[in-house]
C-alpha positions as semicolon CSV with decimal commas, in nm:
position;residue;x (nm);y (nm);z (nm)
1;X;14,036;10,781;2,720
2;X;13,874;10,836;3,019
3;X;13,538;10,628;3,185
4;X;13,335;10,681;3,507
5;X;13,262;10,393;3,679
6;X;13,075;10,449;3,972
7;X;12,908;10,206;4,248
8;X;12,875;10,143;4,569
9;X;13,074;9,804;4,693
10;X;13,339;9,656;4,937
11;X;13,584;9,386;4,865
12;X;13,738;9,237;5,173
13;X;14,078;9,118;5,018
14;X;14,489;9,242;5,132
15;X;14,514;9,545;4,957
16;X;14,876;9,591;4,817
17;X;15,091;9,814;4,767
18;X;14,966;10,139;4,607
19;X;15,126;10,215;4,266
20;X;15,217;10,544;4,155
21;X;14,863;10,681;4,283
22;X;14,674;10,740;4,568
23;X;14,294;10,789;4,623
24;X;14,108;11,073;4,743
25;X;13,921;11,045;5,037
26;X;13,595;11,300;5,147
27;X;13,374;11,295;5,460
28;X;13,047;11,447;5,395
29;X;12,854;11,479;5,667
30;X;12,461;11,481;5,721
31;X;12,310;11,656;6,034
32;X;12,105;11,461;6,274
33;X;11,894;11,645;6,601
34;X;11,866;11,528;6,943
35;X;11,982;11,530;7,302
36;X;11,966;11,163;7,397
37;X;12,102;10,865;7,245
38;X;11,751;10,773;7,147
39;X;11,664;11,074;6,996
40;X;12,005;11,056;6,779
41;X;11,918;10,719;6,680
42;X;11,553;10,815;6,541
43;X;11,763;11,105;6,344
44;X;11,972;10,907;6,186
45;X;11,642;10,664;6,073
46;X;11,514;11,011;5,932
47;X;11,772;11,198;5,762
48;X;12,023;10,890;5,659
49;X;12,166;10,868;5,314
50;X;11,921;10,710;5,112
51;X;11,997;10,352;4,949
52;X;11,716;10,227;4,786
53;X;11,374;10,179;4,802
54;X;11,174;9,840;4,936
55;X;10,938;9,627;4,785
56;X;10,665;9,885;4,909
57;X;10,805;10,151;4,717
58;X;10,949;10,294;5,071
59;X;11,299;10,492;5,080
60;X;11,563;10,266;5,252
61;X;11,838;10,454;5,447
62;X;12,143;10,378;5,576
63;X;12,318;10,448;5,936
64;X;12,652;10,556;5,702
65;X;12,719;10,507;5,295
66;X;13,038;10,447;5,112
67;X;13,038;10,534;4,714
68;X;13,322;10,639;4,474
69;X;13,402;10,801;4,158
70;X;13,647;10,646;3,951
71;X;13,782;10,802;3,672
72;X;14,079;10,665;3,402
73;X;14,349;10,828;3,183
74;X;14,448;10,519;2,969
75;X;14,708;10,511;2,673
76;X;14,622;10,243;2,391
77;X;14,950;10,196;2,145
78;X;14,915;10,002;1,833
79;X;15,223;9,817;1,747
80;X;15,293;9,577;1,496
81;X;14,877;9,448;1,439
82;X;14,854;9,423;1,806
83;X;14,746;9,719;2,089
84;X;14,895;9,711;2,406
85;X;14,775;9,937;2,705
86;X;15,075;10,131;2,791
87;X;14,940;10,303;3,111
88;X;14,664;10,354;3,302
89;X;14,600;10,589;3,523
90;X;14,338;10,576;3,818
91;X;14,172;10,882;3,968
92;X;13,927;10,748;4,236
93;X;13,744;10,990;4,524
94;X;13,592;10,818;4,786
95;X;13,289;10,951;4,933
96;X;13,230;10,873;5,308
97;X;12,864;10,992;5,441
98;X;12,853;10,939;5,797
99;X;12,578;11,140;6,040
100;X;12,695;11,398;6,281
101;X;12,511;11,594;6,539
102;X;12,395;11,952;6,468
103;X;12,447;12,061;6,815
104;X;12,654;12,040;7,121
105;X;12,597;11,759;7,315
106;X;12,598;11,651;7,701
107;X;12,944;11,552;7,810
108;X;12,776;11,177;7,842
109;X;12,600;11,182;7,567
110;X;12,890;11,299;7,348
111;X;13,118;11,064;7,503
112;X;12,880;10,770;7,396
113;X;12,881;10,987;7,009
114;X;13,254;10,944;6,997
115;X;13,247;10,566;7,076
116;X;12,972;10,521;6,796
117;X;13,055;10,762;6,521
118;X;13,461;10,599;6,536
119;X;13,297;10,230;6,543
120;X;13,054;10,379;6,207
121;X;13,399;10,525;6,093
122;X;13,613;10,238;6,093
123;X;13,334;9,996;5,935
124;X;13,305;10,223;5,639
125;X;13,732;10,243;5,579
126;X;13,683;9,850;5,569
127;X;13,486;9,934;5,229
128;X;13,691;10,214;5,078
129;X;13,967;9,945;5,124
130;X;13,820;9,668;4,941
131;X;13,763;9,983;4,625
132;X;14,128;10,093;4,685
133;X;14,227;9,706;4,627
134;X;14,005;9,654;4,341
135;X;14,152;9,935;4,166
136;X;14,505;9,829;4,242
137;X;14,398;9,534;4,038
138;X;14,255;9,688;3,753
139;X;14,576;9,873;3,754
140;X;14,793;9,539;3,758
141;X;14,583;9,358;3,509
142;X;14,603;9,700;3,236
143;X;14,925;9,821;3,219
144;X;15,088;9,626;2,931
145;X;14,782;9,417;2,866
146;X;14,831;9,269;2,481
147;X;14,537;9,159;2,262
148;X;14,655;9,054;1,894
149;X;14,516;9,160;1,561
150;X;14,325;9,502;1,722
151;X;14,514;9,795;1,529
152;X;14,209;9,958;1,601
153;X;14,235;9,906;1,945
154;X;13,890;9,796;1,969
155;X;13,926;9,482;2,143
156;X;14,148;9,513;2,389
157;X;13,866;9,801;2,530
158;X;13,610;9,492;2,518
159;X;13,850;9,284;2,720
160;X;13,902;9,555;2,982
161;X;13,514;9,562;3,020
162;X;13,518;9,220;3,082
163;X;13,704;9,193;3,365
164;X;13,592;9,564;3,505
165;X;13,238;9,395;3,523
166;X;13,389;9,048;3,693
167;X;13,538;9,273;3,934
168;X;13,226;9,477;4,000
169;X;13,007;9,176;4,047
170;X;13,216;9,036;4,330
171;X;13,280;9,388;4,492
172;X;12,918;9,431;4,537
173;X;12,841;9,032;4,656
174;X;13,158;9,081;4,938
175;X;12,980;9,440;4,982
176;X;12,648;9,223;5,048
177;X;12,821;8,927;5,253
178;X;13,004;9,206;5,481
179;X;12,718;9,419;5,591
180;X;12,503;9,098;5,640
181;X;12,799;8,992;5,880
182;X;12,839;9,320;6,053
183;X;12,474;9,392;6,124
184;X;12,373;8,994;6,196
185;X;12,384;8,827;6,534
186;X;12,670;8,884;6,726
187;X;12,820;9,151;6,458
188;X;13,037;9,411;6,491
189;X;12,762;9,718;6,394
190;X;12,505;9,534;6,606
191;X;12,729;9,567;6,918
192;X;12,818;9,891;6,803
193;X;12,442;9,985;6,818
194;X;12,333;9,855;7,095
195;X;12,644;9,965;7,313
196;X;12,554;10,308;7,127
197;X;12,218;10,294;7,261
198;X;12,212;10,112;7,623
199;X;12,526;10,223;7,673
200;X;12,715;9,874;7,792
């Protein structure tokens, strides 16, 4: 059986160790214009990925966006009245969009690029982490999960559902809590920003 889950989210917990999988991670780039730091800036307020819209009915954008596809090979065995998972098998690609400039760039300007687009970068890993971990948990709360009296296998899947949408809910209040922390007072992206664009 196989089921696409996909959302946007970020849960900041230790990831462990990684199973007998790995994810698949993709940059995809959108192309901002501009000479000067400013200029950059307003591109990126332009062209960013788009999140949402606001109460006004207004497009909301974002600086840089982290999403996934998750996909799930999963073997269900009846045995004995019962159905136990046997093995589940994650495939998850992990979509980074992050801006980049459509031309060459002044040697100080650039330099100030590099600084910002690492910082943008880093901030976004810190999500694809938290999906990575969430995922490792799915994976340790499957395999050999047991639900009694489902020859049919049917509960067991409502179960798994269950906790899948626990798991989503807090993935996308830590996603929430992060970026409020990163972009508030004193945060790491409003540093980032404003060292991006006074250049301090």
């Amino acid at each position: 059986m196989q089921r696409t889950i996909p959302f946007l989210t970020a849960l900041l917990l230790t990831t462990p160790a990684l199973a007998d999988w790995k994810p698949v991670e993709k940059i995809a780039n959108y192309a901002i214009s501009g000479q000067t730091v400013e200029a950059l800036y307003v591109s990126i307020g332009e062209k960013g990925p788009v999140i949402g819209k606001d109460s006004a009915g207004n497009e909301r954008r974002a600086i840089a966006h982290t999403n996934f596809k998750l996909t799930w090979q999963r073997d269900y065995q009846p045995q004995a009245g019962a159905c136990v998972l046997k093995t589940a098998r994650p495939k998850l690609i992990i979509t980074y969009t992050l801006p980049k400039p459509a031309a060459k760039l002044a040697p100080a300007v650039q330099a100030r690029w590099d600084a910002f687009a690492s910082g943008l970068a880093a901030h976004e890993k810190v999500h694809g982490a938290g999906i990575v971990d969430m995922v490792d948990k799915i994976v340790a709360f499957s395999v050999g999960l047991t639900v009694a009296d489902d020859p049919g296998c049917t509960k067991i899947r409502a179960e798994l559902t269950q906790y899948l949408d626990q798991l989503s809910k807090a993935q996308r209040l830590a996603s929430r809590d992060f970026d409020k922390v990163e972009f508030g007072a004193g945060g790491n992206l409003q540093r980032l920003i404003a060292a991006f664009l006074i250049g301090k």
